[in-house]
mmJSON file of the N, C-alpha and C atoms, coordinates in Angstrom:
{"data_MODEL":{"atom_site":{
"group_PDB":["ATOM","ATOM","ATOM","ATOM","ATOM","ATOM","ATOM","ATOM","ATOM","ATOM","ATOM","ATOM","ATOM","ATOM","ATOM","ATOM","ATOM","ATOM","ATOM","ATOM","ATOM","ATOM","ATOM","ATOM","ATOM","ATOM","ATOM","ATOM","ATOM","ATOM","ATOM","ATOM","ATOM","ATOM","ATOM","ATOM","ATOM","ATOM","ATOM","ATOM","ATOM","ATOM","ATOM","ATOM","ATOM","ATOM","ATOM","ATOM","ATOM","ATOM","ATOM","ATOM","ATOM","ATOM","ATOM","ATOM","ATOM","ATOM","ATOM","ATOM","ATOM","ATOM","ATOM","ATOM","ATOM","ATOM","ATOM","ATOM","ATOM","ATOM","ATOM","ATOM","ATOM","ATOM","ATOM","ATOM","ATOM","ATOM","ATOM","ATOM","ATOM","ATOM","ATOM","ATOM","ATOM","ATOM","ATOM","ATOM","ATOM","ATOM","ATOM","ATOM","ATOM","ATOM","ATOM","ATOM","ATOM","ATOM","ATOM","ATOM","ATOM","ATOM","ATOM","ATOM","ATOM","ATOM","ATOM","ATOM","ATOM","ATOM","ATOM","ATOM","ATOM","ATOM","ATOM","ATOM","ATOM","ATOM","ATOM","ATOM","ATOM","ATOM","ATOM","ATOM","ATOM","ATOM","ATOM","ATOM","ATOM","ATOM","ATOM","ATOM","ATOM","ATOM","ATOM","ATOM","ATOM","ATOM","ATOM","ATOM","ATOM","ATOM","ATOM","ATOM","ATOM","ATOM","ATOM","ATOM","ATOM","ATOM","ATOM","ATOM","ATOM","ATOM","ATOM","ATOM","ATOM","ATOM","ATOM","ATOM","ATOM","ATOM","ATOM","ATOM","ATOM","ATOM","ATOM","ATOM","ATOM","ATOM","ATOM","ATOM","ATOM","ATOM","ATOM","ATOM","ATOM","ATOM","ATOM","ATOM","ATOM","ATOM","ATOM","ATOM","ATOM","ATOM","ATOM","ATOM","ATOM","ATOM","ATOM","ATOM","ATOM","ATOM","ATOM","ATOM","ATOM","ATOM","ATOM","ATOM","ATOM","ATOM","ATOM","ATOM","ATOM","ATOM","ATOM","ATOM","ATOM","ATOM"],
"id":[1,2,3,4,5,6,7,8,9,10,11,12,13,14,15,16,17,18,19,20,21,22,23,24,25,26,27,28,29,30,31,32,33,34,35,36,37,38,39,40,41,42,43,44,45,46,47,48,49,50,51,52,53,54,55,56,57,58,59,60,61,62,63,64,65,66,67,68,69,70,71,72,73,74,75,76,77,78,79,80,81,82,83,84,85,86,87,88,89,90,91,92,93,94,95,96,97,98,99,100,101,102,103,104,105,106,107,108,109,110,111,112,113,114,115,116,117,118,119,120,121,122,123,124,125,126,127,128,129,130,131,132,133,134,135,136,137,138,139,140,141,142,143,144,145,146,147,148,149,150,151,152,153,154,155,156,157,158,159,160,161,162,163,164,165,166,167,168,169,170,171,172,173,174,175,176,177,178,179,180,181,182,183,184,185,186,187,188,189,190,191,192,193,194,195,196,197,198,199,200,201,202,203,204,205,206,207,208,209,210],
"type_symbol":["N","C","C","N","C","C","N","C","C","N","C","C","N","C","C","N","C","C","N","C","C","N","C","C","N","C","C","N","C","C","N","C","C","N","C","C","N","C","C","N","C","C","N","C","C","N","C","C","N","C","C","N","C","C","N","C","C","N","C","C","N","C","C","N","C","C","N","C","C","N","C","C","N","C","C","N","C","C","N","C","C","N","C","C","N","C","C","N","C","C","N","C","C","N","C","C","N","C","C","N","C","C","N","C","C","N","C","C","N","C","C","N","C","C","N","C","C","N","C","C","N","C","C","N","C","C","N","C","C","N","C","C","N","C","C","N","C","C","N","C","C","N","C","C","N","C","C","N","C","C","N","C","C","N","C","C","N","C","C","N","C","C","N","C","C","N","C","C","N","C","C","N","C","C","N","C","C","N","C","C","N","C","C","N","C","C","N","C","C","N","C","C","N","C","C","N","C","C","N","C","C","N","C","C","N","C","C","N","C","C"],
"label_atom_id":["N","CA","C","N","CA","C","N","CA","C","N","CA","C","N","CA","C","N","CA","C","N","CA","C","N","CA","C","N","CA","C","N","CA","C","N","CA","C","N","CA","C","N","CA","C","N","CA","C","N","CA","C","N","CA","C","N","CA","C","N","CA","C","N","CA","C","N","CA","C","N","CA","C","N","CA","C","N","CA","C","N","CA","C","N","CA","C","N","CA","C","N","CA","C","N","CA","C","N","CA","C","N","CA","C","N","CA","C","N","CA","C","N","CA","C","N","CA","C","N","CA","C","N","CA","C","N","CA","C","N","CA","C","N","CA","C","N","CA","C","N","CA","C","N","CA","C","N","CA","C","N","CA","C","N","CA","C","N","CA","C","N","CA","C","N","CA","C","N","CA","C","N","CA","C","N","CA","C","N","CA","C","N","CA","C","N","CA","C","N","CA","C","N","CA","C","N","CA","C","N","CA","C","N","CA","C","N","CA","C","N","CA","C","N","CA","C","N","CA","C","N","CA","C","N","CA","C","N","CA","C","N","CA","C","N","CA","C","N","CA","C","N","CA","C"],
"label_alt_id":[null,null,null,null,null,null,null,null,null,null,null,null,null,null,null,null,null,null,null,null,null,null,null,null,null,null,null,null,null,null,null,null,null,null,null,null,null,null,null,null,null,null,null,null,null,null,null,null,null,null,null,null,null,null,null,null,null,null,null,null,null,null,null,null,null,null,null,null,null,null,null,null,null,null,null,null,null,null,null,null,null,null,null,null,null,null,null,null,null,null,null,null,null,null,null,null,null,null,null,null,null,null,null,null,null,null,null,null,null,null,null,null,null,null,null,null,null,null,null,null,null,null,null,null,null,null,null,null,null,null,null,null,null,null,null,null,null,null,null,null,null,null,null,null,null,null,null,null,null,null,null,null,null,null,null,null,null,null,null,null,null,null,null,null,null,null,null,null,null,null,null,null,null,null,null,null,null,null,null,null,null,null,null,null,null,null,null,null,null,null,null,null,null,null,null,null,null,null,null,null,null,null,null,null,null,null,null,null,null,null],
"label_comp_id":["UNK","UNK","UNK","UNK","UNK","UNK","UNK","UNK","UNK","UNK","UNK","UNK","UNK","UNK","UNK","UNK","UNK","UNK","UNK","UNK","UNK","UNK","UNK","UNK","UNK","UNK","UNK","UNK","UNK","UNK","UNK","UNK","UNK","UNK","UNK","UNK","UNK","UNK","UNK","UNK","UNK","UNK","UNK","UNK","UNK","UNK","UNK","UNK","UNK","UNK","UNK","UNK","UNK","UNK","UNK","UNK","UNK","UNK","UNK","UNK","UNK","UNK","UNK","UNK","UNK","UNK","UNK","UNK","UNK","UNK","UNK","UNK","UNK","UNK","UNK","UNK","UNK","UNK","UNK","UNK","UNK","UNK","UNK","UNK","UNK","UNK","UNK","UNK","UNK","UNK","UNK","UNK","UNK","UNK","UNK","UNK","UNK","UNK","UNK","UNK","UNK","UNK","UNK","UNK","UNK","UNK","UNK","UNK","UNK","UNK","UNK","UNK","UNK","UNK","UNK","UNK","UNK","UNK","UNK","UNK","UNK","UNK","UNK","UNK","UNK","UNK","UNK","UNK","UNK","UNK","UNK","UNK","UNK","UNK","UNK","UNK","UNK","UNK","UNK","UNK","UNK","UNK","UNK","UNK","UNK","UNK","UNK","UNK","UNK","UNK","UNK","UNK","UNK","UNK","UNK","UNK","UNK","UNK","UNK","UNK","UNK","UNK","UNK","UNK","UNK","UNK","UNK","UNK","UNK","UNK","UNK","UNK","UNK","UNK","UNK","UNK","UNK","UNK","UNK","UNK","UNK","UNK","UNK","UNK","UNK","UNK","UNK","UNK","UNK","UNK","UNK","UNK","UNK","UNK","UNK","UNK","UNK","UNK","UNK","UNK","UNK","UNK","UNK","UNK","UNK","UNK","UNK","UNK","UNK","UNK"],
"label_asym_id":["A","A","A","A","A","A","A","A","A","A","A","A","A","A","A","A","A","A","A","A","A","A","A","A","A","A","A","A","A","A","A","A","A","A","A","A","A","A","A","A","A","A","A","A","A","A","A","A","A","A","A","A","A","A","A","A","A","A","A","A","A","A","A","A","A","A","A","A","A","A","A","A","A","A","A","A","A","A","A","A","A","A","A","A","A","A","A","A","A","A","A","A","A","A","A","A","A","A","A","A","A","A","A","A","A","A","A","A","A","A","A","A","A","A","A","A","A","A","A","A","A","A","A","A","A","A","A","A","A","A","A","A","A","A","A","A","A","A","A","A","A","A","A","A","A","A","A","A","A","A","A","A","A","A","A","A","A","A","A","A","A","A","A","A","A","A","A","A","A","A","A","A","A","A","A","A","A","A","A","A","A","A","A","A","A","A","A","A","A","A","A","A","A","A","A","A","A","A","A","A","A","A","A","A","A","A","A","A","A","A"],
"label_entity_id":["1","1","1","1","1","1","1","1","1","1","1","1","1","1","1","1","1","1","1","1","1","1","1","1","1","1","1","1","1","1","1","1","1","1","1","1","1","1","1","1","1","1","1","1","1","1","1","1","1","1","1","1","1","1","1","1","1","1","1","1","1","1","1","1","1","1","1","1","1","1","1","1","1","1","1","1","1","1","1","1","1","1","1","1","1","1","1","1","1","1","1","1","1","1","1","1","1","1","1","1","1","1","1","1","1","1","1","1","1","1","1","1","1","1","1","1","1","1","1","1","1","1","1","1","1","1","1","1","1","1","1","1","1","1","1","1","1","1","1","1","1","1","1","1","1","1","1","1","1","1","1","1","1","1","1","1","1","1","1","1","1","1","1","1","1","1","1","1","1","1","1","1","1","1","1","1","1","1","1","1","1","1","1","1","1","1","1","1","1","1","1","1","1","1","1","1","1","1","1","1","1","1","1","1","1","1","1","1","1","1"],
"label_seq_id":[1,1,1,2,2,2,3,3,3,4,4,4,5,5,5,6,6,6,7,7,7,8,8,8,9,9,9,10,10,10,11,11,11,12,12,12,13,13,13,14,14,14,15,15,15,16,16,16,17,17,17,18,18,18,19,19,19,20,20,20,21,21,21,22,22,22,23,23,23,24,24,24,25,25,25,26,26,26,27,27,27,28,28,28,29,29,29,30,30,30,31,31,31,32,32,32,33,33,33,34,34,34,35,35,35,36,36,36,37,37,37,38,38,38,39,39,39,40,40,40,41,41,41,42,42,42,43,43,43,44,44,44,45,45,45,46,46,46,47,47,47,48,48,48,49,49,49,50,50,50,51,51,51,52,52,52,53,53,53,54,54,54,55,55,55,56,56,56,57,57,57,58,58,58,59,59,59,60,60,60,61,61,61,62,62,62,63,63,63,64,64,64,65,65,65,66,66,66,67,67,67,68,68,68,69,69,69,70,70,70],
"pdbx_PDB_ins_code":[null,null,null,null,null,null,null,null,null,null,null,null,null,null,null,null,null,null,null,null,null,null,null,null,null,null,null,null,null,null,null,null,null,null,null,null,null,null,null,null,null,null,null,null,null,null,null,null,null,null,null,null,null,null,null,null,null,null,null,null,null,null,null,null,null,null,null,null,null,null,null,null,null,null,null,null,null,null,null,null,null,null,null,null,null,null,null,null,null,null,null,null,null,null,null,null,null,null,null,null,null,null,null,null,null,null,null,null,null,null,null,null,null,null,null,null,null,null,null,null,null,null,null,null,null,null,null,null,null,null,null,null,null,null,null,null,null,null,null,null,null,null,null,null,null,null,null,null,null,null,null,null,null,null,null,null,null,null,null,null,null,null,null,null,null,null,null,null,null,null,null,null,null,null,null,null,null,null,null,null,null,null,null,null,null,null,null,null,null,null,null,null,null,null,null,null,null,null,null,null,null,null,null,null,null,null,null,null,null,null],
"Cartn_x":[-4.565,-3.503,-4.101,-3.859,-4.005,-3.354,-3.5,-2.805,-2.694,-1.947,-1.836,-2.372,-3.373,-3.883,-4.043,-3.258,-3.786,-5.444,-5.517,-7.055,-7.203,-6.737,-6.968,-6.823,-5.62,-5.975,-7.442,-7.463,-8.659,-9.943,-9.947,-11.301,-11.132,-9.951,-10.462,-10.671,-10.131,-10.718,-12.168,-13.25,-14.044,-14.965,-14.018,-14.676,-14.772,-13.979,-13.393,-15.13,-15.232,-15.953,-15.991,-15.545,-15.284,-16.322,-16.881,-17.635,-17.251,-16.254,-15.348,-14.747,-14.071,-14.165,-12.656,-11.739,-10.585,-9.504,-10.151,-9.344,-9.182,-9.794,-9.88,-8.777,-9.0,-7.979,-8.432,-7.598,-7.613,-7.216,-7.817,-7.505,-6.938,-6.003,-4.609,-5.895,-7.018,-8.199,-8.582,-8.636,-9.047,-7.916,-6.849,-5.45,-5.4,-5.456,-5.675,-7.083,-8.009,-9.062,-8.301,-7.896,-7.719,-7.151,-5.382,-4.04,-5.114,-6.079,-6.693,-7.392,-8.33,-9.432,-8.618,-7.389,-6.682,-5.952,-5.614,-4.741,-5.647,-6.732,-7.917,-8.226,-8.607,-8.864,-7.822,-6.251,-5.079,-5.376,-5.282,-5.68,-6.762,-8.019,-8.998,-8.769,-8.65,-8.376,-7.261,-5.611,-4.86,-3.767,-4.067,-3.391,-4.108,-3.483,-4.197,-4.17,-4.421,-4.248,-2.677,-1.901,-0.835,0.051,-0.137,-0.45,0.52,0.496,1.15,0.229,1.075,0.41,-0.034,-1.535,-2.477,-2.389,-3.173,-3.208,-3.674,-4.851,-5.169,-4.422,-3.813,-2.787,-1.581,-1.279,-0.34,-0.997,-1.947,-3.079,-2.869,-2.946,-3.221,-1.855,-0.684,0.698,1.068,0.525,0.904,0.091,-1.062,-1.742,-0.901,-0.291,-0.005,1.348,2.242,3.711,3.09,2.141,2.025,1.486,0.596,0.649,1.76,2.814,3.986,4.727,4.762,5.939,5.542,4.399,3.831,4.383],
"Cartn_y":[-32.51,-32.025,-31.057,-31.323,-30.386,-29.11,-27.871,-26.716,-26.304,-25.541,-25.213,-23.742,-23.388,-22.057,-22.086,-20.502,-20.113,-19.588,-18.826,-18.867,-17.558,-16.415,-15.515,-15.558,-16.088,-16.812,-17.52,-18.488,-18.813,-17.901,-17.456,-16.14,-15.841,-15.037,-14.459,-15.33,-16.658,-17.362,-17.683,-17.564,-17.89,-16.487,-15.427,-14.177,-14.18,-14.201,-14.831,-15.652,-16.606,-17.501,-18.656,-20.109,-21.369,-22.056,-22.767,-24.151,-25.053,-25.186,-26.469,-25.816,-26.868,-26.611,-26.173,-25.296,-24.987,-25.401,-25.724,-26.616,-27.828,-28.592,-30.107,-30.569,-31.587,-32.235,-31.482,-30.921,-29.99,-30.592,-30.601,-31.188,-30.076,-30.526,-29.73,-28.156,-28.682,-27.632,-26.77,-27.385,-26.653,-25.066,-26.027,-24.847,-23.837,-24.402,-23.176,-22.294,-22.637,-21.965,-20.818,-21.174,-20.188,-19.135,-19.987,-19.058,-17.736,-18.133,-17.192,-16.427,-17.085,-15.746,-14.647,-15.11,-14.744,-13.779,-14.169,-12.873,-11.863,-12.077,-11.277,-10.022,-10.761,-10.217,-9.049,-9.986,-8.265,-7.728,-8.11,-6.512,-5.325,-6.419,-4.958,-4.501,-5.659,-5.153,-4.502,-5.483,-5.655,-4.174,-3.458,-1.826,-0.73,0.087,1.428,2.65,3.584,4.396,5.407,4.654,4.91,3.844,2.568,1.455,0.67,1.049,-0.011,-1.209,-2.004,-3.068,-2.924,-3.344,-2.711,-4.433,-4.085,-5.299,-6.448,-6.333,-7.252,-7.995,-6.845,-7.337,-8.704,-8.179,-8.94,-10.33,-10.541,-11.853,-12.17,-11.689,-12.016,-12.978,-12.534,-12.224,-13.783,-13.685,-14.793,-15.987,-15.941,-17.483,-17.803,-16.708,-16.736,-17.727,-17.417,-17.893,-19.644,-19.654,-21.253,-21.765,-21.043,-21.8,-21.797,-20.575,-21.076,-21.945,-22.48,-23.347,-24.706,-25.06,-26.611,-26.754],
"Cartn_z":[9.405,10.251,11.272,12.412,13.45,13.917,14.015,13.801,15.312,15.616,17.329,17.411,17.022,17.187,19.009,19.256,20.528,20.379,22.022,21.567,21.479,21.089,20.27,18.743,18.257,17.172,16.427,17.645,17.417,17.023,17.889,18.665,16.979,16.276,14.802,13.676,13.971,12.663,12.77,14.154,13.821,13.818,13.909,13.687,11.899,11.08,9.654,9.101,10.09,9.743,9.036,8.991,7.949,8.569,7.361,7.061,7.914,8.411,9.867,10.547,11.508,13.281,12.635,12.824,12.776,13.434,14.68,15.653,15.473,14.821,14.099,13.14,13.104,12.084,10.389,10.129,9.335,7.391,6.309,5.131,4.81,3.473,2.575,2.142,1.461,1.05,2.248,3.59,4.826,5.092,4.788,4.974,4.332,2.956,2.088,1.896,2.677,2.578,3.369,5.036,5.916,5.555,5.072,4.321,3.872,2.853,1.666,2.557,3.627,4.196,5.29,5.624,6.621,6.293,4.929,4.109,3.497,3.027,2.875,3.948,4.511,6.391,6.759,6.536,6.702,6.05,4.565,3.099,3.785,4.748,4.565,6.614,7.108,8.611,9.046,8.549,9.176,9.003,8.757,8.691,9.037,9.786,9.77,9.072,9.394,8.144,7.735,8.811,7.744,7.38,7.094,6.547,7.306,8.523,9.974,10.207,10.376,10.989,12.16,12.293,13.613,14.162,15.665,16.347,15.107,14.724,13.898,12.88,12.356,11.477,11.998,13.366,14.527,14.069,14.45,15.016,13.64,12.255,11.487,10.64,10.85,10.746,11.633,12.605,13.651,12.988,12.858,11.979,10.868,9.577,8.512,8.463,9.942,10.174,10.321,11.222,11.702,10.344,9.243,8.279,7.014,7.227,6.654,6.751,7.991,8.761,8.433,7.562,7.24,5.869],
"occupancy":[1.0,1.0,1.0,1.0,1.0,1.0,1.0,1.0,1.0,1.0,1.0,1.0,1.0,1.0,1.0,1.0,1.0,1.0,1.0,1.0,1.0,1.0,1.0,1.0,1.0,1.0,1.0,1.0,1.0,1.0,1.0,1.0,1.0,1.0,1.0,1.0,1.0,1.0,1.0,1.0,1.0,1.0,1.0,1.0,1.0,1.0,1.0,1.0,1.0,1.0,1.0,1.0,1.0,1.0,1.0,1.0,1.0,1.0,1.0,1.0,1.0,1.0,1.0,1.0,1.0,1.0,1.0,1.0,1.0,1.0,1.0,1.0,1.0,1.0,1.0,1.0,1.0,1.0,1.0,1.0,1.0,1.0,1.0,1.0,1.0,1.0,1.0,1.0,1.0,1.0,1.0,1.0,1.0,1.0,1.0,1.0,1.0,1.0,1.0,1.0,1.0,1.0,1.0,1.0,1.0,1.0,1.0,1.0,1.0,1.0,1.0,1.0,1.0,1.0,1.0,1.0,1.0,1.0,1.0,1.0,1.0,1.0,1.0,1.0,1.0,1.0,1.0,1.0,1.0,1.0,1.0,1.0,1.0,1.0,1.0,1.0,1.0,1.0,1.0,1.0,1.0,1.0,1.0,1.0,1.0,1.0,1.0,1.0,1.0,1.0,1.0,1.0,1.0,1.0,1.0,1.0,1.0,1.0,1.0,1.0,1.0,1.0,1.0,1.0,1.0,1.0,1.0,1.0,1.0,1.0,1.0,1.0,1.0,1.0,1.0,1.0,1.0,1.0,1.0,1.0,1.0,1.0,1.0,1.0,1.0,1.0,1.0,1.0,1.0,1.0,1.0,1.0,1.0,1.0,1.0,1.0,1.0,1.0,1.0,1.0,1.0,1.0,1.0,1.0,1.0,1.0,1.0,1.0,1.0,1.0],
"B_iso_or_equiv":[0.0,0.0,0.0,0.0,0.0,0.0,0.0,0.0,0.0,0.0,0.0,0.0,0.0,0.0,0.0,0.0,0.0,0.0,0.0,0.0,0.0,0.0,0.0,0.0,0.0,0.0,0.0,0.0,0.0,0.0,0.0,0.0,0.0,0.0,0.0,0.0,0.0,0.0,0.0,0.0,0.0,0.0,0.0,0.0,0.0,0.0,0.0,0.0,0.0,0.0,0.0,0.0,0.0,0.0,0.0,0.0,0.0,0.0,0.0,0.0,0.0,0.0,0.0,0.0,0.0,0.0,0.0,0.0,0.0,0.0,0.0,0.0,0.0,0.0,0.0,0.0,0.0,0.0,0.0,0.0,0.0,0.0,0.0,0.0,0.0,0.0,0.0,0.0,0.0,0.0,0.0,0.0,0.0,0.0,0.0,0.0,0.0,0.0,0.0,0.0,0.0,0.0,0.0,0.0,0.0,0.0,0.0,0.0,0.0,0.0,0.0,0.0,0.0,0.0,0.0,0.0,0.0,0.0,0.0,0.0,0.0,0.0,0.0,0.0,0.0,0.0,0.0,0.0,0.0,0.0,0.0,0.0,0.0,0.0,0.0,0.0,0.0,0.0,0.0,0.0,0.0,0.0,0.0,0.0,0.0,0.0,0.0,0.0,0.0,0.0,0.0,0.0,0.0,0.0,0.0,0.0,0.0,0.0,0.0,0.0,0.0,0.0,0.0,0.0,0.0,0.0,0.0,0.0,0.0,0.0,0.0,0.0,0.0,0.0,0.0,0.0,0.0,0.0,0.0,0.0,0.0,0.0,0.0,0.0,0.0,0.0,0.0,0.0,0.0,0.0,0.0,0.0,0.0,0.0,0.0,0.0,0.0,0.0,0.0,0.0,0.0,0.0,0.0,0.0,0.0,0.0,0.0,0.0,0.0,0.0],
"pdbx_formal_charge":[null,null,null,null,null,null,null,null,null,null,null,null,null,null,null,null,null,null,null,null,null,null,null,null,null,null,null,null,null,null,null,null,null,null,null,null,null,null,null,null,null,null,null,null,null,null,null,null,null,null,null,null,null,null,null,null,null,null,null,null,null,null,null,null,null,null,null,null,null,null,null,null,null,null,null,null,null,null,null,null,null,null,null,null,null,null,null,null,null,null,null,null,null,null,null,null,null,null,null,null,null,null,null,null,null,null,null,null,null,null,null,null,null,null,null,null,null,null,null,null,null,null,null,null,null,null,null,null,null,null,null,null,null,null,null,null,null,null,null,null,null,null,null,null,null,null,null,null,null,null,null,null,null,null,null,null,null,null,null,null,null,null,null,null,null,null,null,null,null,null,null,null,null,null,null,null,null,null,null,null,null,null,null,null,null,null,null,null,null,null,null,null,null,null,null,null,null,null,null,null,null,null,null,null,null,null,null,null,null,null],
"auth_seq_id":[1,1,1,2,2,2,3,3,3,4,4,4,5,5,5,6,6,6,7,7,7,8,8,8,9,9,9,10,10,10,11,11,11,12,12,12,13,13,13,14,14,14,15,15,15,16,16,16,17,17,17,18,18,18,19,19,19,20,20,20,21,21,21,22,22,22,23,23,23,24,24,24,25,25,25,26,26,26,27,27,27,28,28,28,29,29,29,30,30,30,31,31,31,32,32,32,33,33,33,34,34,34,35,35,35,36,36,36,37,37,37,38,38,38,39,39,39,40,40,40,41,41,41,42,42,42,43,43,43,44,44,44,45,45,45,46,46,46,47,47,47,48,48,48,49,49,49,50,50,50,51,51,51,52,52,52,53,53,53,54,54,54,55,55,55,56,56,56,57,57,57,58,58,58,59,59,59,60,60,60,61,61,61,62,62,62,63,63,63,64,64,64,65,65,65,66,66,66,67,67,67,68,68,68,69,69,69,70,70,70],
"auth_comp_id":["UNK","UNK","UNK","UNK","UNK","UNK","UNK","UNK","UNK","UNK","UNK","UNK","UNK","UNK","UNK","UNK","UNK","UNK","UNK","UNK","UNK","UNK","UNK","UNK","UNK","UNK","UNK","UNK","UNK","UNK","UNK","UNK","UNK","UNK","UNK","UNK","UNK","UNK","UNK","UNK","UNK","UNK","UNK","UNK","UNK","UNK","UNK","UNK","UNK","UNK","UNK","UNK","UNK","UNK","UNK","UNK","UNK","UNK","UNK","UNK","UNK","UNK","UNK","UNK","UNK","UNK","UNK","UNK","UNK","UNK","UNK","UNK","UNK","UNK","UNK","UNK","UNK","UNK","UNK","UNK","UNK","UNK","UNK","UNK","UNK","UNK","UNK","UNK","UNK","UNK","UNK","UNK","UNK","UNK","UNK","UNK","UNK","UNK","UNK","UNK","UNK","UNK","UNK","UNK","UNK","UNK","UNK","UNK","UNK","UNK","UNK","UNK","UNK","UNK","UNK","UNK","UNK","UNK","UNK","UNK","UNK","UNK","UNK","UNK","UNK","UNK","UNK","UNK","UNK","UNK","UNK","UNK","UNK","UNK","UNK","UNK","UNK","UNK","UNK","UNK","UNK","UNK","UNK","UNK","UNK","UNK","UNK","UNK","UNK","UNK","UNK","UNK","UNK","UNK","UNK","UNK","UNK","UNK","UNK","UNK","UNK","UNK","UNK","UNK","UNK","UNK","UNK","UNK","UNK","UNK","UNK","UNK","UNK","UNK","UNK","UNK","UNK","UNK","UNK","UNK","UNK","UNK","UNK","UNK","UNK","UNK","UNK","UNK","UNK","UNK","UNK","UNK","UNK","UNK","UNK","UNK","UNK","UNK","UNK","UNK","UNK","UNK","UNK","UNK","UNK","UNK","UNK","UNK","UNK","UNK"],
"auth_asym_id":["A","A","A","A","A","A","A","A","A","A","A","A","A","A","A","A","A","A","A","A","A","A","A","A","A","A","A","A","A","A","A","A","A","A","A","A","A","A","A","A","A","A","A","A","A","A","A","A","A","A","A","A","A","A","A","A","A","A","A","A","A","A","A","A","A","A","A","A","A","A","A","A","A","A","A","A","A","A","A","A","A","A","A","A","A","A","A","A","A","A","A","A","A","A","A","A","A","A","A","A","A","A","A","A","A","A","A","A","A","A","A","A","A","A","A","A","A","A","A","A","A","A","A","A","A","A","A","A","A","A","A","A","A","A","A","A","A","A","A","A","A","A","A","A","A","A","A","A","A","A","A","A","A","A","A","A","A","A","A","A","A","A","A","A","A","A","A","A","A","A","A","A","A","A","A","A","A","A","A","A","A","A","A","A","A","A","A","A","A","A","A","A","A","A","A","A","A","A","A","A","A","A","A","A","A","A","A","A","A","A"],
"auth_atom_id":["N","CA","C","N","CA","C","N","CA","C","N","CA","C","N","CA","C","N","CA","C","N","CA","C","N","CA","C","N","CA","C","N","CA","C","N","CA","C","N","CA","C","N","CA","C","N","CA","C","N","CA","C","N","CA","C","N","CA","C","N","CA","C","N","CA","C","N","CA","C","N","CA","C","N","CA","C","N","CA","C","N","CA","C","N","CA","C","N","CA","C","N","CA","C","N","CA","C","N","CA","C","N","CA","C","N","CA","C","N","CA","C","N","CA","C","N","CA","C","N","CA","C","N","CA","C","N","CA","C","N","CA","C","N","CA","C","N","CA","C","N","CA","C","N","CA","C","N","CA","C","N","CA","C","N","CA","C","N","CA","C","N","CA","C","N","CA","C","N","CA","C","N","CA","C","N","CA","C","N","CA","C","N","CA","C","N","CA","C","N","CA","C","N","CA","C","N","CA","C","N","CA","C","N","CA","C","N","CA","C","N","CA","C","N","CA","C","N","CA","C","N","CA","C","N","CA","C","N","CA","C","N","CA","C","N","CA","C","N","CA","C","N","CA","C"],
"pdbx_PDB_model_num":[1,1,1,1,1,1,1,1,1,1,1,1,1,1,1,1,1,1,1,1,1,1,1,1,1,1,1,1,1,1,1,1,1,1,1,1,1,1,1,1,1,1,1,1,1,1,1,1,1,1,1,1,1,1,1,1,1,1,1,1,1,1,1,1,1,1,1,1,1,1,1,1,1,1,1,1,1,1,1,1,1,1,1,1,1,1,1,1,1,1,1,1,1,1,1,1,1,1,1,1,1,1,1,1,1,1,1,1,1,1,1,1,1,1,1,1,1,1,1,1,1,1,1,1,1,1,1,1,1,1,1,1,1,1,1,1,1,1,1,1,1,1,1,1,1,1,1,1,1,1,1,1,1,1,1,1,1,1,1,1,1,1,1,1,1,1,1,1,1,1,1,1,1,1,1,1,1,1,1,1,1,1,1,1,1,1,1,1,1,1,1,1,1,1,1,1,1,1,1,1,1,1,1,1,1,1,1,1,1,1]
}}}
């Protein structure tokens, strides 16, 4: 399945880093890799220190919805 990441979106999943092209036709295992590194990523990026959601968190929040919505 192909996902519609904009390209800031983009820009952090391959900041994240995966084994495949993210933009590609994507397997059920591919998805859930992201879901997992993406939610990872908010726990240690996506708040600041008074536990607001920081830009990152935004970016992070915004991938999480497009992979809820499947």
């Amino acid at each position: 399945m192909k996902l519609n990441f904009n390209e800031k979106q983009i820009e952090l999943l391959n900041k994240i880093g995966f084994d495949f092209d993210v933009t590609g036709d994507l397997s059920d295992d591919e998805i859930m890799e992201i879901d997992e590194k993406v939610s990872d990523y908010f726990a240690y990026y996506g708040l600041d220190e008074n536990d607001s959601v920081n830009d990152t968190g935004l970016l992070c929040e915004s991938i999480m919805d497009i992979l809820g919505e499947l």
